[in-house]
SERO-4910 file (N, C-alpha, C, O; in steps of 0.05 Angstrom, whole numbers):
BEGIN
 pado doro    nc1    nc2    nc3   cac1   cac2   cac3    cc1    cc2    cc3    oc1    oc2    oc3
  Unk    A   -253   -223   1046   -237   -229   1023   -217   -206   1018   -222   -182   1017
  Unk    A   -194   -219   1014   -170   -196   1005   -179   -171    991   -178   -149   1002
  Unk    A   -191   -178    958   -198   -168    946   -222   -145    949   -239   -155    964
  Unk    A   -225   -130    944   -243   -109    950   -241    -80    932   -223    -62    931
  Unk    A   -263    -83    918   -276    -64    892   -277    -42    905   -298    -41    919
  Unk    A   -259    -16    910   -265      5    922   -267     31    908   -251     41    893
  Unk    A   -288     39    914   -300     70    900   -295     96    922   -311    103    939
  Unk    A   -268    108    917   -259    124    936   -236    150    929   -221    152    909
  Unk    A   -237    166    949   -220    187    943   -189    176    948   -179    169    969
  Unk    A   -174    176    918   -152    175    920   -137    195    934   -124    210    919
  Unk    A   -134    199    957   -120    223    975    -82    224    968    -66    240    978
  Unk    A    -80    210    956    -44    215    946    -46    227    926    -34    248    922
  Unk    A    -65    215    906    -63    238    879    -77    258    884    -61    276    880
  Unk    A   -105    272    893   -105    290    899    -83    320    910    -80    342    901
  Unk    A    -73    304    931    -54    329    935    -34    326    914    -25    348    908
  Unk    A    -27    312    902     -3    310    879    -13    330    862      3    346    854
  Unk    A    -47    332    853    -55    347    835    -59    369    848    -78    377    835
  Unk    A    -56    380    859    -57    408    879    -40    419    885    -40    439    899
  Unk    A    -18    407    874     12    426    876     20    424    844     32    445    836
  Unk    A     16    407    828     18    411    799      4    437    797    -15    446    810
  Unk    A     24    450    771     13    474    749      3    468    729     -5    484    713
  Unk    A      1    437    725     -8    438    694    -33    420    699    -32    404    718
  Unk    A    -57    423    682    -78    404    679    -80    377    683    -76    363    663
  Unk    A    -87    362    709    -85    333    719   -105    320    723   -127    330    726
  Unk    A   -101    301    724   -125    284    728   -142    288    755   -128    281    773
  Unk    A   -172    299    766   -187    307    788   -202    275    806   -223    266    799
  Unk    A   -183    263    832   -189    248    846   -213    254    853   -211    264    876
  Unk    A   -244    254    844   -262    253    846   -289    235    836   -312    241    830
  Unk    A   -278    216    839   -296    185    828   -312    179    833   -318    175    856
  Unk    A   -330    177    811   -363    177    817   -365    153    839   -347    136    837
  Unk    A   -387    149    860   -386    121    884   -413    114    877   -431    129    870
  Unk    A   -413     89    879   -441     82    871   -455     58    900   -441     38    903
  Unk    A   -474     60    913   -482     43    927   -490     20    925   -498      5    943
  Unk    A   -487     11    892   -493    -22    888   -455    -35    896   -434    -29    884
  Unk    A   -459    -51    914   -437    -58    915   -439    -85    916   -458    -97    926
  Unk    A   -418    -97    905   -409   -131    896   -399   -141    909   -381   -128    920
  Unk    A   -403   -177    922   -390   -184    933   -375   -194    944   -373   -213    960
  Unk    A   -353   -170    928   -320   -171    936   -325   -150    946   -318   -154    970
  Unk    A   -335   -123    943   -340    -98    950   -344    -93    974   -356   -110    986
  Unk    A   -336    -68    989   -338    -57   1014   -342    -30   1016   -327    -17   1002
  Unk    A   -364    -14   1032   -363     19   1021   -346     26   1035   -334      7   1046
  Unk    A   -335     52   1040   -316     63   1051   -329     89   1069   -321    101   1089
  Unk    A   -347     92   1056   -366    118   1074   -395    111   1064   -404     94   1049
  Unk    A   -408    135   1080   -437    130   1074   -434    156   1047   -416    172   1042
  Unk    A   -458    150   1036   -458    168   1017   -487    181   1002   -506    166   1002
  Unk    A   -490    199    992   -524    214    990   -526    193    959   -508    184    944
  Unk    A   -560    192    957   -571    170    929   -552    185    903   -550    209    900
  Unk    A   -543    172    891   -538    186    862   -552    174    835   -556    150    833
  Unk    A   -560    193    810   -569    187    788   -545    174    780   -525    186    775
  Unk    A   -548    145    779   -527    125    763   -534    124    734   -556    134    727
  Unk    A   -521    116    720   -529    108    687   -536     86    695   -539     81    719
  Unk    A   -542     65    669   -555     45    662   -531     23    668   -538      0    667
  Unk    A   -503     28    675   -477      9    685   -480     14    710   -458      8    719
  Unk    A   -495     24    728   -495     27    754   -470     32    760   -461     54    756
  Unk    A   -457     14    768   -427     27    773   -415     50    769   -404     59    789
  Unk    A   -415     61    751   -412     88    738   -423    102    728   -444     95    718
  Unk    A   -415    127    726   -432    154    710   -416    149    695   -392    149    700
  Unk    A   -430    143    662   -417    150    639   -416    177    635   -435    190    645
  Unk    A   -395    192    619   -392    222    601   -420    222    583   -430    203    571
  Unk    A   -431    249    585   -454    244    562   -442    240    538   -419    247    532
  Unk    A   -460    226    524   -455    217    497   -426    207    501   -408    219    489
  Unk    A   -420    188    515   -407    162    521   -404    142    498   -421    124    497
  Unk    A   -379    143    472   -385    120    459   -359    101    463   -361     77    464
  Unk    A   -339    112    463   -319     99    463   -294    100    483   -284    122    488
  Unk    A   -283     75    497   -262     70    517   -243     61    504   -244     43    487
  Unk    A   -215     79    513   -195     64    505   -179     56    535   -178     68    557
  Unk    A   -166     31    525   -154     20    551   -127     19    543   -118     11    521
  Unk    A   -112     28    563    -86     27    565    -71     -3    568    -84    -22    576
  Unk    A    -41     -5    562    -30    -26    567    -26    -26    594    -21     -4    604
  Unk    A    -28    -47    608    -22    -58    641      8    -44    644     27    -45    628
  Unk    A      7    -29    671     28    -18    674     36    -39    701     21    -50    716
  Unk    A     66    -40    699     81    -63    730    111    -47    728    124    -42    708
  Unk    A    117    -42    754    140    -38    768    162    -59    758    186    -53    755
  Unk    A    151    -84    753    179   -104    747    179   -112    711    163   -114    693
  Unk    A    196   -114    713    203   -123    674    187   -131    671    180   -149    685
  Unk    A    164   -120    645    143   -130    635    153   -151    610    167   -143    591
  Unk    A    145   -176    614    159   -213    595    132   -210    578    116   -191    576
  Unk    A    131   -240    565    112   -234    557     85   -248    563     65   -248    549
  Unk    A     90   -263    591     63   -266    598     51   -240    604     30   -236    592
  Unk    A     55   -231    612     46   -204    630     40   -183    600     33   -159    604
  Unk    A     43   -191    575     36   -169    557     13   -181    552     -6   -165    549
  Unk    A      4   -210    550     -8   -222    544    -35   -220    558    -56   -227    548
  Unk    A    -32   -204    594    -52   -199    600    -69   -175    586    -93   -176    590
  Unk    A    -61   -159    574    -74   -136    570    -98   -142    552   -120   -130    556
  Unk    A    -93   -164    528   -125   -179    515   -138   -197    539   -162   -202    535
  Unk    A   -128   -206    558   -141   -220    574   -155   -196    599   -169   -207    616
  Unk    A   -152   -178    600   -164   -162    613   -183   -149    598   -206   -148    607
  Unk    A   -177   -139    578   -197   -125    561   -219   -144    547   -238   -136    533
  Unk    A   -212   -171    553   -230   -181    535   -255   -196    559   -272   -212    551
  Unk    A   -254   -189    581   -270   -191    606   -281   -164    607   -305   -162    607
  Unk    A   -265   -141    610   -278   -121    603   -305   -112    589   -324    -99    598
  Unk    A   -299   -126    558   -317   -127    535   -348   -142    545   -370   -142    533
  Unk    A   -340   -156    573   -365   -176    583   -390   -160    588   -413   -166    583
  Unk    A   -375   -126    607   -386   -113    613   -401    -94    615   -422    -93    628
  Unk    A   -384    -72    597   -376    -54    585   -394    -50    556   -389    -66    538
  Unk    A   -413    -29    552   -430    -40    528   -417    -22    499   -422    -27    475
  Unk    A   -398      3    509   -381     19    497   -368      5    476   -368    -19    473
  Unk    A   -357     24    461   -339      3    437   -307      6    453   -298     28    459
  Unk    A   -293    -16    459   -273    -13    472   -243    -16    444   -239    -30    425
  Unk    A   -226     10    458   -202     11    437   -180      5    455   -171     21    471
  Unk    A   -168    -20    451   -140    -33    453   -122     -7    447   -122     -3    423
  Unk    A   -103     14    463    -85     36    458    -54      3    453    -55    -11    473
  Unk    A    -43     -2    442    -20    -17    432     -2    -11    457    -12      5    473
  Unk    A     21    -20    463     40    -12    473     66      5    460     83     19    472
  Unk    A     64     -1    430     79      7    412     72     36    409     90     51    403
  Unk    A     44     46    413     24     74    409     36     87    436     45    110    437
  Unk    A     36     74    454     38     89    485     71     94    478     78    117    481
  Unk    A     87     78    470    106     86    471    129    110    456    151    122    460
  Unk    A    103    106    434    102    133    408     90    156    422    106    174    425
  Unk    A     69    158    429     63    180    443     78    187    467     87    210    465
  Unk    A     86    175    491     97    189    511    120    173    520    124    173    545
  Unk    A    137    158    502    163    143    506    157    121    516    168     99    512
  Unk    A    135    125    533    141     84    546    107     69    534     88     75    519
  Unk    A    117     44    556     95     30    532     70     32    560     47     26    553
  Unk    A     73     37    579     50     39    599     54     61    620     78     68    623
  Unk    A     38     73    633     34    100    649     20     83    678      4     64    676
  Unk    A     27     90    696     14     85    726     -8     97    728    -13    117    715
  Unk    A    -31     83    749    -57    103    745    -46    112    774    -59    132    779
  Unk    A    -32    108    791    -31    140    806     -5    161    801      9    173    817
  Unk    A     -3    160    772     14    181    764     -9    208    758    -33    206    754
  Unk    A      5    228    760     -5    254    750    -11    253    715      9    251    701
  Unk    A    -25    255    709    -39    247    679    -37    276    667    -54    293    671
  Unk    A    -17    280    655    -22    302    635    -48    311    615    -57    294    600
  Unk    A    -56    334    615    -79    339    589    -73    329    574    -82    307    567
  Unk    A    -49    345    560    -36    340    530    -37    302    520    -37    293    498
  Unk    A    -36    288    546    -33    254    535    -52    250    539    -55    227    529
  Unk    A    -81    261    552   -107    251    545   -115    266    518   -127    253    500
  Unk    A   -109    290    514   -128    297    492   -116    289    465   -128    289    444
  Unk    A    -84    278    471    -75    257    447    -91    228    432    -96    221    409
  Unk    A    -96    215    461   -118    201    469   -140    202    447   -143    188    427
  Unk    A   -153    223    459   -176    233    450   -171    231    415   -185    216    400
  Unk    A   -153    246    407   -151    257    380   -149    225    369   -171    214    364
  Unk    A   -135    215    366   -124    190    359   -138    174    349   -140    165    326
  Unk    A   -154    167    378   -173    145    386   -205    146    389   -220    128    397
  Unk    A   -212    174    382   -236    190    393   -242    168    408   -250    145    403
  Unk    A   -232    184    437   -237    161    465   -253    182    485   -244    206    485
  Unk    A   -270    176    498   -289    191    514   -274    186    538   -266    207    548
  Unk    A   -267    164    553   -252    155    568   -234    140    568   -230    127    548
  Unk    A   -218    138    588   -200    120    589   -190    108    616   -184    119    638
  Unk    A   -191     77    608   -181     54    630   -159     54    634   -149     43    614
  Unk    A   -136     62    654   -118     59    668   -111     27    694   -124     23    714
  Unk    A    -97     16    687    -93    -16    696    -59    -14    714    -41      0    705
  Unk    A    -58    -27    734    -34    -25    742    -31    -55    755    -50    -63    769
  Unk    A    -12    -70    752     -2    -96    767     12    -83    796     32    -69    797
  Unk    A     -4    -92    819     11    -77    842     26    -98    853     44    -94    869
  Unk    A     18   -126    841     30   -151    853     26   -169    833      4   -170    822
  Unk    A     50   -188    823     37   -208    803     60   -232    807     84   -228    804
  Unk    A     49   -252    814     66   -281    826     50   -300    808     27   -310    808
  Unk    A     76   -301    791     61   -331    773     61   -354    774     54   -374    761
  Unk    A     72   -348    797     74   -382    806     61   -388    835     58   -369    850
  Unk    A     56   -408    840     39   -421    862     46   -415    885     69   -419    894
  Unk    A     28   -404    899      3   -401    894     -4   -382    884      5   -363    897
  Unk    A    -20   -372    859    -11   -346    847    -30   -323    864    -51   -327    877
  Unk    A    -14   -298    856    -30   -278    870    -27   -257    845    -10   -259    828
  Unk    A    -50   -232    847    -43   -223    834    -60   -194    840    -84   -192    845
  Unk    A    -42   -174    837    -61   -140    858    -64   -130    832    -53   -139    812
  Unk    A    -79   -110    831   -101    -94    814    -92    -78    824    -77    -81    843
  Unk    A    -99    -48    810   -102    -23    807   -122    -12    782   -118    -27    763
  Unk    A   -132     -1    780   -154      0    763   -169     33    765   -170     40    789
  Unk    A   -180     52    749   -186     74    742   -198     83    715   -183     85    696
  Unk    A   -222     87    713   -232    101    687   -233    138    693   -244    153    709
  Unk    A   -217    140    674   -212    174    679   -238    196    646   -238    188    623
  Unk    A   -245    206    649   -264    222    635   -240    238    617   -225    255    628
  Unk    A   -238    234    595   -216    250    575   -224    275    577   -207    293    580
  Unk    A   -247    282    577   -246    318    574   -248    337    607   -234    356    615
  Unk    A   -270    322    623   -267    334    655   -229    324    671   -216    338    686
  Unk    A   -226    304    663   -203    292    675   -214    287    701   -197    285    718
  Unk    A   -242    282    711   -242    269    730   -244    242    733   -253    233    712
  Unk    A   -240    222    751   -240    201    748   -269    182    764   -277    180    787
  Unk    A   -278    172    740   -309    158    737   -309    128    757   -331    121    767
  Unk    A   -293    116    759   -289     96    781   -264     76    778   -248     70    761
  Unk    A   -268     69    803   -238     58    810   -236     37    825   -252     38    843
  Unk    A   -221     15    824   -219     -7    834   -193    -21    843   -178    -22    824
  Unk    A   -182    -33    866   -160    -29    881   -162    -58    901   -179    -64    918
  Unk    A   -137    -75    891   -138    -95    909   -124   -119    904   -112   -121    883
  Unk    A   -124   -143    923   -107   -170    908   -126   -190    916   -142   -189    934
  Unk    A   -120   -213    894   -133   -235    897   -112   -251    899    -93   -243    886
  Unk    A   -107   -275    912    -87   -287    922    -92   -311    936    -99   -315    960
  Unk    A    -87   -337    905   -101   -354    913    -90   -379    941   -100   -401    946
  Unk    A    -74   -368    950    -72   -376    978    -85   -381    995    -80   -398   1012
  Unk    A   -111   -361    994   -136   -356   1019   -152   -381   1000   -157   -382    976
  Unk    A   -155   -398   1019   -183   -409   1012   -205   -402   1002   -212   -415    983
  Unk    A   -220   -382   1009   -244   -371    994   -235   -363    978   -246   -377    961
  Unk    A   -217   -342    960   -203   -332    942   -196   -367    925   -220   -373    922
  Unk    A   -189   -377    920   -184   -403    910   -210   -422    906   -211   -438    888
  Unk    A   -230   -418    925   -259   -429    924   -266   -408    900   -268   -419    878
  Unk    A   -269   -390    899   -275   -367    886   -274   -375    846   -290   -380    828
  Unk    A   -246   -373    849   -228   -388    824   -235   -398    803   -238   -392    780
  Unk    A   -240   -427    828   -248   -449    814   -276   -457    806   -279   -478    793
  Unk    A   -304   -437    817   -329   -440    804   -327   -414    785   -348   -411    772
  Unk    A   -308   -398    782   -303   -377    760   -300   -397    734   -312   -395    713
  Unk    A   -274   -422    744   -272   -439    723   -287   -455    707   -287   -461    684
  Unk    A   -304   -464    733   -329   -485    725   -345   -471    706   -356   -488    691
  Unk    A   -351   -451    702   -374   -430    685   -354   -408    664   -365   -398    645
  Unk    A   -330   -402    669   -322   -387    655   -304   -386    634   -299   -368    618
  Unk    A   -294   -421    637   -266   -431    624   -281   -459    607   -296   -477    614
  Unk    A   -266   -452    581   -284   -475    557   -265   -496    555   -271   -515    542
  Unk    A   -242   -495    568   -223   -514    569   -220   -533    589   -229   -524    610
  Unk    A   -209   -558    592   -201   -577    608   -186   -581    607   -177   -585    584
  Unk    A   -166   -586    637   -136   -601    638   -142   -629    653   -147   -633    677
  Unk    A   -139   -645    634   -146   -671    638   -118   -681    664    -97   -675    652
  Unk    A   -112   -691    687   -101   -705    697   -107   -738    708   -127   -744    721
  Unk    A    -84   -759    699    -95   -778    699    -99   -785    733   -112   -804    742
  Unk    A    -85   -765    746    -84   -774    778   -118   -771    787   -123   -783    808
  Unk    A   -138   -761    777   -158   -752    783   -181   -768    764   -181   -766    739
  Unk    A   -197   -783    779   -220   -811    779   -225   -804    743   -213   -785    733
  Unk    A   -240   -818    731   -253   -812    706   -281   -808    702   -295   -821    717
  Unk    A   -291   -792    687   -315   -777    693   -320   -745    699   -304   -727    696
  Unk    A   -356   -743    713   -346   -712    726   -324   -702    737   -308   -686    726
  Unk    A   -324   -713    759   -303   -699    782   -276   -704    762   -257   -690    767
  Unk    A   -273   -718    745   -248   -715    738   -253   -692    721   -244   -670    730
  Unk    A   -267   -692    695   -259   -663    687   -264   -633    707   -247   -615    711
  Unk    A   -285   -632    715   -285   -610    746   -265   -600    755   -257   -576    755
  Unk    A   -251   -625    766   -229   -625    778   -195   -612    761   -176   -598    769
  Unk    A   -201   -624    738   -188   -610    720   -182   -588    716   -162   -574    713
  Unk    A   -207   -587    716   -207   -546    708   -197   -534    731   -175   -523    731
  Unk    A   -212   -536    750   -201   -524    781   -169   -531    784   -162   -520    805
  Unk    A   -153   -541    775   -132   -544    777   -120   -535    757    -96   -532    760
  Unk    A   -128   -531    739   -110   -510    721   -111   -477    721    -94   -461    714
  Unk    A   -136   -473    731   -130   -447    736   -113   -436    763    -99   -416    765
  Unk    A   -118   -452    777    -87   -451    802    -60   -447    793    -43   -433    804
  Unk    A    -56   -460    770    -37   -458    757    -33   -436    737    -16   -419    740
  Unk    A    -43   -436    726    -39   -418    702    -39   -393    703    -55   -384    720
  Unk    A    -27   -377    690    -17   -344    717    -48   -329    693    -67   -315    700
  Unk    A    -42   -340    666    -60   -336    648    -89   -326    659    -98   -304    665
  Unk    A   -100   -355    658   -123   -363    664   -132   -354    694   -154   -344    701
  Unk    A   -111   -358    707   -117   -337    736   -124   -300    728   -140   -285    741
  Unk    A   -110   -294    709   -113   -265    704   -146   -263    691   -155   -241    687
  Unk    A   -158   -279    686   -192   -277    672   -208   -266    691   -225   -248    693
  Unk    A   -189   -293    716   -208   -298    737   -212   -264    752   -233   -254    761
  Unk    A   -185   -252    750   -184   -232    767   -191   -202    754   -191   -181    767
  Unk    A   -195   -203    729   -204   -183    714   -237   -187    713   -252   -168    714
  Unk    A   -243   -211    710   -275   -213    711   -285   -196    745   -295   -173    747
  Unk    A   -279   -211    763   -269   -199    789   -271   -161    791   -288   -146    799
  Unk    A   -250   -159    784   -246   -118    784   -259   -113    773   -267    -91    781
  Unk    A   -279   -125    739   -297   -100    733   -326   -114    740   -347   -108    728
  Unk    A   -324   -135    762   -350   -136    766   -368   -117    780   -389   -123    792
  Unk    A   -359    -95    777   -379    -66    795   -387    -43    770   -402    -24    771
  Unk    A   -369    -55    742   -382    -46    714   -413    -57    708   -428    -43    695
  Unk    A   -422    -76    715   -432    -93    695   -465    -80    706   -471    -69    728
  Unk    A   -480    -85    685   -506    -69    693   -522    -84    710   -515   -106    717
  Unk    A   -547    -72    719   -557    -86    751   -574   -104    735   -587    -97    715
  Unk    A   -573   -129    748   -597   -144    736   -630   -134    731   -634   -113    742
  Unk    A   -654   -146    716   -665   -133    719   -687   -137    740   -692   -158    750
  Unk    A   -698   -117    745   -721   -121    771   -740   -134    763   -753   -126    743
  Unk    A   -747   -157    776   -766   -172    784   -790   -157    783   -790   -140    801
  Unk    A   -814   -155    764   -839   -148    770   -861   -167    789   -884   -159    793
***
């Protein structure tokens, strides 16, 4: 599958932060061996004490995330602002922290624009603004690397929780889903069947089950929206805590 949850050394920002003078964000992301599967490891790696999100080492005394607005290379309209509650509110699925929505209007008050890249060089001074603001322990960094709203839609991730006071970064996730590929589109549409409370009724399609089923699976093909649930549920599925063990 296209898509793939990766816990790894960002080696571009590293050296970016190694020739900076000023305090940056440290490419050093906690890796965790429960991996999801969309997930692929990248190396082998020694056991680590995980928290209770497996996925990640929380900051001690861990209470609060703030998430940044979705940052994209192309004119952000307003579907695309629209993702940022539709990301965070999949987030919230996972995530047991109290999560703080940063505005775009806030990002833009604090450092002129309304979104920051997560492989930009992250200044102190705009995390510990962060911090002050929002008393935020961490912070979610989101980037659109690809977003086609129309059919067949695709849509790339970038993804980073950075630690406000170490500035190192706690995990990271990197990739596209692109419902072109068959399994990626198989994928989708049982996301839809269980995940989506809505139906798009079409009369071309029998009456009954398969017609509403069918419904749904065809609107999230469509809908750049409803495709963005699909693909945010997706990226923080390596947050979510481990089921519990079977006695």
């Amino acid at each position: 599958m296209t898509f793939r949850i990766l816990c790894l050394l960002a080696a571009f920002s590293l050296v970016a932060c190694t020739q900076s003078t000023s305090r940056s964000v440290n490419d050093k992301p906690n890796r965790s061996s429960r991996i999801q599967q969309i997930s692929q490891p990248t190396m082998s790696l020694p056991p680590q004490d995980l928290s209770a999100n497996s996925g990640i080492r929380w900051p001690a005394g861990m209470r609060r995330l703030a998430v940044l607005p979705i940052y994209s290379t192309r004119p952000i309209d307003q579907t695309q602002r629209d993702m940022d509650g539709i990301f965070r509110a999949e987030l919230s699925k996972v995530v047991k922290y109290e999560i703080v929505q940063v505005s775009r209007t806030d990002m833009a008050s604090l450092i002129n624009r309304e979104a920051v890249s997560s492989s930009e060089i992250i200044p102190s001074s705009v995390m510990a603004m962060l911090r002050q603001k929002y008393g935020a322990d961490a912070v979610l960094f989101t980037d659109f690397t690809l977003f086609r709203p129309y059919r067949p839609i695709a849509i790339g991730v970038r993804s980073k929780i950075v630690d406000v006071k170490t500035m190192d970064i706690l995990w990271m996730a990197d990739g596209i889903l692109d419902s072109a590929e068959p399994d990626v589109s198989n994928l989708a549409t049982s996301f839809s069947e269980s995940g989506l409370q809505m139906r798009y009724i079409s009369d071309k399609i029998p009456k009954g089950k398969q017609r509403e089923q069918g419904s749904g699976n065809q609107i999230i093909l469509q809908s750049p929206r409803l495709y963005a649930g699909f693909v945010a549920h997706e990226a923080f599925s390596s947050l979510a805590p481990p089921a519990p063990q079977q006695q």
